[in-house]
C-alpha positions as CSV (number, residue, x, y, z in Angstrom):
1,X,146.9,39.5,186.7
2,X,143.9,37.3,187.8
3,X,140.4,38.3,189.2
4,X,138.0,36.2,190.7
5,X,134.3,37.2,190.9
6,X,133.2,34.7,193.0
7,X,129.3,35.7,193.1
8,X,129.3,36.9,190.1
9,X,130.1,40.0,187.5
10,X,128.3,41.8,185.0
11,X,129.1,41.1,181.7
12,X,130.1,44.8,180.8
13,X,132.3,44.5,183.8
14,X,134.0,41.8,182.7
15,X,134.6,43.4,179.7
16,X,136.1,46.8,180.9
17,X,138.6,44.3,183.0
18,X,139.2,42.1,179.7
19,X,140.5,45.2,178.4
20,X,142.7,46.6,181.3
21,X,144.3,43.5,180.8
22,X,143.0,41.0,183.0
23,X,142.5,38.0,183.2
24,X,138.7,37.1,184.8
25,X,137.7,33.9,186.4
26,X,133.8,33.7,187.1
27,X,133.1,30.4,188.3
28,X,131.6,30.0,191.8
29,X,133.9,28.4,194.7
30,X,132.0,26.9,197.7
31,X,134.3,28.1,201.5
32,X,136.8,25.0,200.8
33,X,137.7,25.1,197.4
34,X,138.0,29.2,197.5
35,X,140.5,28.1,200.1
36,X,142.2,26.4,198.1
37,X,142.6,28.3,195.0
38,X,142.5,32.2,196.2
39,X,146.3,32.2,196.4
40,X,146.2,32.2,192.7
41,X,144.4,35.4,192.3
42,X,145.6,38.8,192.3
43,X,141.8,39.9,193.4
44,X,138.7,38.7,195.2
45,X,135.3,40.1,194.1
46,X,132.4,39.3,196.2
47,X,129.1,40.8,196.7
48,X,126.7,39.4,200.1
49,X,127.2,35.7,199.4
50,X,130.7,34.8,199.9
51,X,132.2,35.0,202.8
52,X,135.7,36.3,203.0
53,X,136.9,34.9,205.8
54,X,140.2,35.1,208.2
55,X,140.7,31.2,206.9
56,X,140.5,32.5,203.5
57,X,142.4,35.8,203.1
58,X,145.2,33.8,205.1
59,X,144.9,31.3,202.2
60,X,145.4,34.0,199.6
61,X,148.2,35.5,201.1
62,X,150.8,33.8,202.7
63,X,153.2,31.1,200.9
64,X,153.5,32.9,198.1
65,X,149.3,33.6,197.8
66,X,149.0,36.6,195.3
67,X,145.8,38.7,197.0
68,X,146.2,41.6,196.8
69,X,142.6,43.2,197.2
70,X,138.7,42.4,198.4
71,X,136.2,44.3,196.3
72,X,132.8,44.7,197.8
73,X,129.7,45.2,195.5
74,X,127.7,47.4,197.0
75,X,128.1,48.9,200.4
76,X,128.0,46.4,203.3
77,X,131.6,44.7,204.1
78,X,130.2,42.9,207.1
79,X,130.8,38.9,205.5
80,X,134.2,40.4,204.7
81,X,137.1,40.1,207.8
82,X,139.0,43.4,207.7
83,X,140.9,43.0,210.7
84,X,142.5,39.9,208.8
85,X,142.6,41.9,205.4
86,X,144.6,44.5,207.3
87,X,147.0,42.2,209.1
88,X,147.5,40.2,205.7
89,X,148.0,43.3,203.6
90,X,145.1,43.1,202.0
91,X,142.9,46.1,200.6
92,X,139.0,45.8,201.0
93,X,137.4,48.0,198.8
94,X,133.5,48.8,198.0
95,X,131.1,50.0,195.6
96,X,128.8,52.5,197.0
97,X,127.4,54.7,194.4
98,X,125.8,51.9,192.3
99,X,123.0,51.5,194.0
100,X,122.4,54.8,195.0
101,X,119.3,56.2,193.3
102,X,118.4,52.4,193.2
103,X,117.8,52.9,197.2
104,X,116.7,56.2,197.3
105,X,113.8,55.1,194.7
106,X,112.7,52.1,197.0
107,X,112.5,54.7,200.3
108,X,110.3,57.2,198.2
109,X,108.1,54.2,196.5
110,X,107.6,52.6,200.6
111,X,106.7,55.9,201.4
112,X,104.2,56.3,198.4
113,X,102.7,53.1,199.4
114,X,102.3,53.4,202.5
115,X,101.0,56.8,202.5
116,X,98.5,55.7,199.8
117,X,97.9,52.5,201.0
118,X,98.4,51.2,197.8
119,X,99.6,47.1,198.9
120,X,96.5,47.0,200.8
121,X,94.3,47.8,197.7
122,X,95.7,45.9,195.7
123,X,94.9,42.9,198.4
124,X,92.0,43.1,198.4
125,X,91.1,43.6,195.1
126,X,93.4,40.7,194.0
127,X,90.7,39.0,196.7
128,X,88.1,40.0,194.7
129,X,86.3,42.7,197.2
130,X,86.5,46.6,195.9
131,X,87.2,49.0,199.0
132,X,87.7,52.8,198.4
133,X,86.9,54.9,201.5
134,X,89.1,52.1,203.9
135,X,91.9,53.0,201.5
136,X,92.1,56.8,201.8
137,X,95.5,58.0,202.2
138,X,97.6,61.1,202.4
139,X,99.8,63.3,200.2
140,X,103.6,63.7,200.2
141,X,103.5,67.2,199.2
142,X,103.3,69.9,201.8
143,X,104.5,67.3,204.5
144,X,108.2,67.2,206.5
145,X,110.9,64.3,205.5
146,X,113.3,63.5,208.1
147,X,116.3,62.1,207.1
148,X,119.0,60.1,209.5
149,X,122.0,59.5,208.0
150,X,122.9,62.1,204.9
151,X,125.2,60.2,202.7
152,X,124.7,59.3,199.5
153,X,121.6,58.0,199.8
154,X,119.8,60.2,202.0
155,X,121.2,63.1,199.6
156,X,119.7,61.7,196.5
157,X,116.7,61.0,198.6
158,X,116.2,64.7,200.1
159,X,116.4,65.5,195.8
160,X,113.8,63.4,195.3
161,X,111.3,64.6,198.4
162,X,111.9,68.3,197.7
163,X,110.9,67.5,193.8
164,X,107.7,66.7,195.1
165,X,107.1,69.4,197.3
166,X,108.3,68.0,200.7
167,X,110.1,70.1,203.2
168,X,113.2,68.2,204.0
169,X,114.9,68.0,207.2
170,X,117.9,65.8,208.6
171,X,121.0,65.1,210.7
172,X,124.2,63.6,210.5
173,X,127.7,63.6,211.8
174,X,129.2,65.1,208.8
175,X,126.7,68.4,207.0
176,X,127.2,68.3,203.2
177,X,127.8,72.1,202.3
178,X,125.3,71.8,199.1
179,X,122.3,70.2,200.0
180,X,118.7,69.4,199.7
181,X,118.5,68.9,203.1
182,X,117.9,71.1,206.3
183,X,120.7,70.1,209.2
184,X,118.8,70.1,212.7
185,X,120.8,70.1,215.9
186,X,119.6,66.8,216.9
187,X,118.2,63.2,216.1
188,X,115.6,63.8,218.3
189,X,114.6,67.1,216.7
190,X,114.4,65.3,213.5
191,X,111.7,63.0,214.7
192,X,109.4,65.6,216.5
193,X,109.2,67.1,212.9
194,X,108.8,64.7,210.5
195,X,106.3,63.2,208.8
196,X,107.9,60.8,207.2
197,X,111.3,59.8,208.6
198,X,113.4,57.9,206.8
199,X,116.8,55.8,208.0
200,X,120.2,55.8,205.5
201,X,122.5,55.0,208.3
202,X,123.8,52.4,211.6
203,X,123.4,48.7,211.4
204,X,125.4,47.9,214.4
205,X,122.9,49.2,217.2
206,X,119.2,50.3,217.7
207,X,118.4,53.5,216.7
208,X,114.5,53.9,217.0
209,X,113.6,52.4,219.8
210,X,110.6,53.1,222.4
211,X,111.9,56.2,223.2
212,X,112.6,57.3,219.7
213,X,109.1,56.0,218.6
214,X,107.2,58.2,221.3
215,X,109.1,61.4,220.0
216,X,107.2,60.7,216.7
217,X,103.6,62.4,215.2
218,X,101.1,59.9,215.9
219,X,100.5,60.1,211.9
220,X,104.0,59.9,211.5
221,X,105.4,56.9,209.5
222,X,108.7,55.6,209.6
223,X,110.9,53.9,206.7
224,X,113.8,51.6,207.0
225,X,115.6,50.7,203.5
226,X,119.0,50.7,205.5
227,X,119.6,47.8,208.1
228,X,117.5,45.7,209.7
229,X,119.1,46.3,213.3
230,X,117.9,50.0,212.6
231,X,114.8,49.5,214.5
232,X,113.9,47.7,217.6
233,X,110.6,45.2,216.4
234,X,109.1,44.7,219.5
235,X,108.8,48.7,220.3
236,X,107.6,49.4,216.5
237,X,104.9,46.6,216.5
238,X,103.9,48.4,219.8
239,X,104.0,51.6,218.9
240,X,101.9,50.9,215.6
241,X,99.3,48.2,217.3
242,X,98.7,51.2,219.9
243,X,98.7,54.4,217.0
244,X,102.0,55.9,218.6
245,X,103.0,56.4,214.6
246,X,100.8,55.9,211.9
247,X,102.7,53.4,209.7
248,X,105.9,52.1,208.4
249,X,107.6,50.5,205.6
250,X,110.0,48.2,205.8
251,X,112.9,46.3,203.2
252,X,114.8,45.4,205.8
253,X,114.6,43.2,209.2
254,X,116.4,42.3,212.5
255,X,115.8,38.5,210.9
256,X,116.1,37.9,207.0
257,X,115.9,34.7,205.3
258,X,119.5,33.4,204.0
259,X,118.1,32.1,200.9
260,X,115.5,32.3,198.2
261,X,112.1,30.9,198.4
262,X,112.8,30.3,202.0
263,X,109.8,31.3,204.9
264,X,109.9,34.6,206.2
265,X,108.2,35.6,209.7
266,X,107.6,38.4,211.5
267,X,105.0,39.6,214.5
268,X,104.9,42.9,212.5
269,X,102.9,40.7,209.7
270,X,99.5,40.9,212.1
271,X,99.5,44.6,211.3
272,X,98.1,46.2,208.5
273,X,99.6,49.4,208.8
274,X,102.9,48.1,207.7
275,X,103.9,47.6,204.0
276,X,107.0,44.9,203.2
277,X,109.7,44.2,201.3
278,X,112.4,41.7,200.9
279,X,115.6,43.8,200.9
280,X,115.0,44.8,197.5
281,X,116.8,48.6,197.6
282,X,119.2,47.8,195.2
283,X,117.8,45.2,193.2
284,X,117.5,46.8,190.1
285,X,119.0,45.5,186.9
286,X,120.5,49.3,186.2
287,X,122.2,49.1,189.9
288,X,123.3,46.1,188.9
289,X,125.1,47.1,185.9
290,X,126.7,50.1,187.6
291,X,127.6,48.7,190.8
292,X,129.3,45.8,188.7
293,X,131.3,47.8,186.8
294,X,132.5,50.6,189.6
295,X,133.5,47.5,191.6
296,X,135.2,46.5,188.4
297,X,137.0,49.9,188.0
298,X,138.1,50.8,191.8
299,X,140.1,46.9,191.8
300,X,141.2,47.8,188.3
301,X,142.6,51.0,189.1
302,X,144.1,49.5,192.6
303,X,146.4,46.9,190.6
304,X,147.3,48.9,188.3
305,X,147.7,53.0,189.6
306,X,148.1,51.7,193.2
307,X,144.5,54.1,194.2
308,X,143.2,53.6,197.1
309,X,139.9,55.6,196.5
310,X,137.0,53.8,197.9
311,X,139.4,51.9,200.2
312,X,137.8,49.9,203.4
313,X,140.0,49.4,205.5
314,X,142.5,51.8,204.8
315,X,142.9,55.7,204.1
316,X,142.1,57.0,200.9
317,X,144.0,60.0,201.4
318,X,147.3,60.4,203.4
319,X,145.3,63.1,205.6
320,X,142.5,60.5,207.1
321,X,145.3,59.0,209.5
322,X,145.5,62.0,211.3
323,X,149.2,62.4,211.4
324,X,151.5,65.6,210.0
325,X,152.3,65.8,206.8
326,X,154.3,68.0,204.5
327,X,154.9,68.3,200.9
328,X,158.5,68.6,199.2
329,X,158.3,69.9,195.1
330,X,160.6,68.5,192.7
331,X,161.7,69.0,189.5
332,X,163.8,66.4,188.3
333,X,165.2,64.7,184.6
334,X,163.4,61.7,183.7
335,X,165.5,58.8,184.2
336,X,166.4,55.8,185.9
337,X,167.1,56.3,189.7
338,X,166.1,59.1,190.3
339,X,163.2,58.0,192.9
340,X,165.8,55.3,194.7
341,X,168.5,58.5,194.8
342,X,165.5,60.3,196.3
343,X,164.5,57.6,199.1
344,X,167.9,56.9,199.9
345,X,168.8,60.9,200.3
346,X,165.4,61.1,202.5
347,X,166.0,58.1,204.7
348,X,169.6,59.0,205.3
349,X,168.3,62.6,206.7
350,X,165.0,60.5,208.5
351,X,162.6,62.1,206.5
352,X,159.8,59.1,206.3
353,X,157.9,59.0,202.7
354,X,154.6,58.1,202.7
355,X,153.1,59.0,199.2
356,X,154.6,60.6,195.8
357,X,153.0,61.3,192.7
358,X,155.0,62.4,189.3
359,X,153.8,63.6,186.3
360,X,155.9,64.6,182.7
361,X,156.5,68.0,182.3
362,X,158.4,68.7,178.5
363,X,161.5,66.9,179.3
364,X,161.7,67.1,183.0
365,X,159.3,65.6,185.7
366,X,157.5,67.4,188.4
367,X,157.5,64.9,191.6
368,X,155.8,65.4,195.0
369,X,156.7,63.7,197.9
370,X,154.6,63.5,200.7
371,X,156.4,62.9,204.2
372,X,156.1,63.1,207.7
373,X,158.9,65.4,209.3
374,X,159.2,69.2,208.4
375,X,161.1,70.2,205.3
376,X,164.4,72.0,206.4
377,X,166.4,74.0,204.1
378,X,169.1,71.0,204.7
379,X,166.8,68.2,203.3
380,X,166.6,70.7,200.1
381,X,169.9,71.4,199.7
382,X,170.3,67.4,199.8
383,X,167.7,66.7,197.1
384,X,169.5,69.3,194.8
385,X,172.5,68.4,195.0
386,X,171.4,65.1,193.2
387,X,172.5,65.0,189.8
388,X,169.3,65.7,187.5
389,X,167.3,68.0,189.9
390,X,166.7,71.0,188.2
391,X,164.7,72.4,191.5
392,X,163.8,71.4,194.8
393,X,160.9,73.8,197.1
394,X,158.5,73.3,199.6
C-alpha cells in the first residue's frame, strides 16, 4: 500500500512505515496535482498546510480512488473536511500526544516570562540601557493555576505547576480520576481564583471575554497556547491598558500570518504587559519526532489491524455511538468459513454485527462478536450447531 506525506514526515517515521511494509511518497503536491494523484494512495498524511478538501477526498475516492484514511499531525483537523471524509468512507485520524509536553512547556515558559518580565529585560538591555527595579516580578510558587480545558495538555501542565509549588485548580466537562488538578464547579470559579489561568481548550467561540476578564485578580495574568479565537482582543487589550489583569502571554491570535517572514500586527503590541509568541507550542524538534511517528503508527495500524484508535470522525470504540450492545463468546476450530458461517447464521436470525475480535487459543479460536440485538438462547443454539463450535455463551 501507498502513503503520501504531503507536508512532510520524519525520517524515523518513514522508516517504521518502510518496515510495515509500505510504500512512502514524500514529495509535496500543490491543491491541483494532489487532485489528481490522491486516488493512487491508500493514505493522506497532512499536518496544518495542506488542505484536505471535499474536491480532494472526492478525488481519492471514487472511480476506483484507493483513500482509505486522513492522518492529522498534531491535534487540529480544521483544514481537513470530515463531513466529506465521512460521506466518502474515509477515516480522519490525529496525533495528539506528540506534542504534548512540547505545549505544556511553552504555557509554563509564557508564564515564567511574563511573571518575571524576562522579554522586557532582555529589550532593553539588547538596547543597550540596564533597568532592574522596572523589571521586578513575581514568583510562581505559592500562587493559584487555573486550568480550562484538562486534557492532555492541561494534565501535563497542572504536573508541571504543582512541581513548582503552585496550587492547581481547573474545570472541564470530563474530571480525570488521577490528577494534579483540583475540579471546581465552574469556569467562573476558576477565574476568581487564579493567578495564573491558563487556556488548553475551544477554538470555535470566545471564551474570555469582558465579562470573563472582570472576574479575574487585577494581578492576575492570563495565558493562551491553545487557539487564537480563545480570547476576545479588543476586551483583553482593554482590560490590560486599564489594570483589570496584570498581564498575559500569548502563542496564539484571532489573526496569524499564513506564511513565514510575513508581517504580523496586533493593537495588543502597544502594551507592554503582554509577552508574544508565534504559535510555537509544538515546535520543538523532539515533538516533532514523536508526533511524526504516532501519526505514522495510528495510519499504520488502521491499514493493516483495521484500529480505529485516535479516529476523528468516527468512534474508537463500539460504545461512543451510544447504541446497545451485547457480546456473544465463541469457541470455534480454526478454519476457513467459519466467520461467513457465523454472519450468515446471525443475519438469518437479524442479529446485526458490528465488531469481532479472534484470537488463537491451542488449537481452537476464541471469537467475540459484538452485536446490537439481545442474545437469546435460540441465536446460541444456532451458532453451535455449526460444525466446528466447540462452545457458544454470552
Amino acid at each position: 500500500m501507498k502513503i503520501l506525506a504531503n507536508d512532510g514526515l520524519v525520517e524515523e517515521g518513514i522508516q517504521y512505515l518502510h518496515k510495515e511494509g509500505f510504500e512512502v511518497d514524500t514529495v509535496k503536491r500543490d491543491i491541483d496535482d494532489l487532485i489528481g494523484d490522491i486516488k493512487d494512495f491508500d493514505a493522506l498524511l497532512v499536518r496544518s498546510a495542506t488542505k484536505v478538501t471535499r474536491e480532494v477526498i472526492e478525488a481519492g475516492t471514487r472511480n476506483g480512488g484507493k483513500l482509505k484514511v486522513v492522518g492529522r499531525g498534531g491535534v487540529g483537523t480544521d483544514n481537513i473536511d470530515l463531513v466529506a471524509a465521512r460521506e466518502n468512507g474515509v477515516i480522519v485520524k490525529f496525533a495528539p500526544n506528540g506534542n504534548t509536553n512540547a505545549t505544556a512547556e511553552h504555557a509554563l515558559g509564557l508564564m515564567l516570562g511574563v511573571a518575571r518580565k524576562v522579554p522586557f529585560a532582555h529589550a532593553t538591555l539588547k538596547a543597550g540601557t540596564w533597568h532592574k527595579k522596572r523589571f521586578q516580578g513575581v514568583e510562581l510558587m505559592g500562587k493559584t493555576l487555573g486550568i480550562i480545558g484538562c486534557g492532555r495538555i492541561g494534565q501535563a501542565l497542572a504536573a508541571k505547576g504543582k512541581a513548582l509549588g503552585m496550587k492547581v485548580v481547573g474545570y472541564d466537562v470530563y474530571r480525570k480520576m488521577d490528577s494534579d488538578v483540583e475540579y471546581l464547579d465552574t469556569v467562573d470559579d476558576v477565574l476568581k481564583a487564579a493567578d495564573f489561568l491558563s487556556l488548553h481548550t475551544g477554538g470555535r467561540e470566545t471564551l474570555i471575554g469582558a465579562r470573563e476578564l472582570k472576574l479575574m485578580k487585577d494581578t492576575a495574568f492570563l495565558i493562551n497556547a491553545s487557539r487564537g479565537v480563545n480570547v476576545d482582543e479588543d476586551a483583553l487589550y482593554d482590560a490590560l491598558k486599564s489594570g483589570g489583569i496584570g498581564g498575559a502571554a500569548l502563542d496564539t491570535y484571532r489573526k496569524e500570518p499564513k506564511r513565514e517572514g510575513e508581517p504580523f500586527a496586533n493593537k495588543l503590541m502597544e502594551l507592554d504587559n503582554v509577552v508574544f509568541s508565534a504559535h510555537l507550542g509544538a515546535s520543538t524538534r523532539n515533538a516533532m519526532r514523536r508526533t511524526g511517528l504516532e501519526i505514522a503508527e495510528v495510519v499504520a495500524k488502521y491499514l493493516r489491524l483495521g484500529d480505529f484508535n485516535q479516529s476523528v470522525n468516527a468512534g474508537q470504540t463500539v460504545e461512543e455511538e451510544g447504541r446497545e450492545i451485547y457480546t456473544i463468546f465463541i469457541t470455534h476450530e480454526d478454519k476457513p468459513g467459519m466467520f461467513g458461517k457465523f454472519g450468515m447464521a446471525f443475519g438469518e436470525m437479524g442479529v446485526n454485527i458490528r465488531e469481532n475480535n479472534s484470537r488463537k487459543l491451542n488449537e481452537h479460536v476464541q471469537t467475540v462478536y459484538v452485536v446490537h440485538q439481545k442474545p437469546t438462547p435460540e441465536v446460541c443454539e444456532r451458532i453451535g450447531a455449526i460444525e466446528g463450535v466447540k462452545r457458544v455463551v454470552y
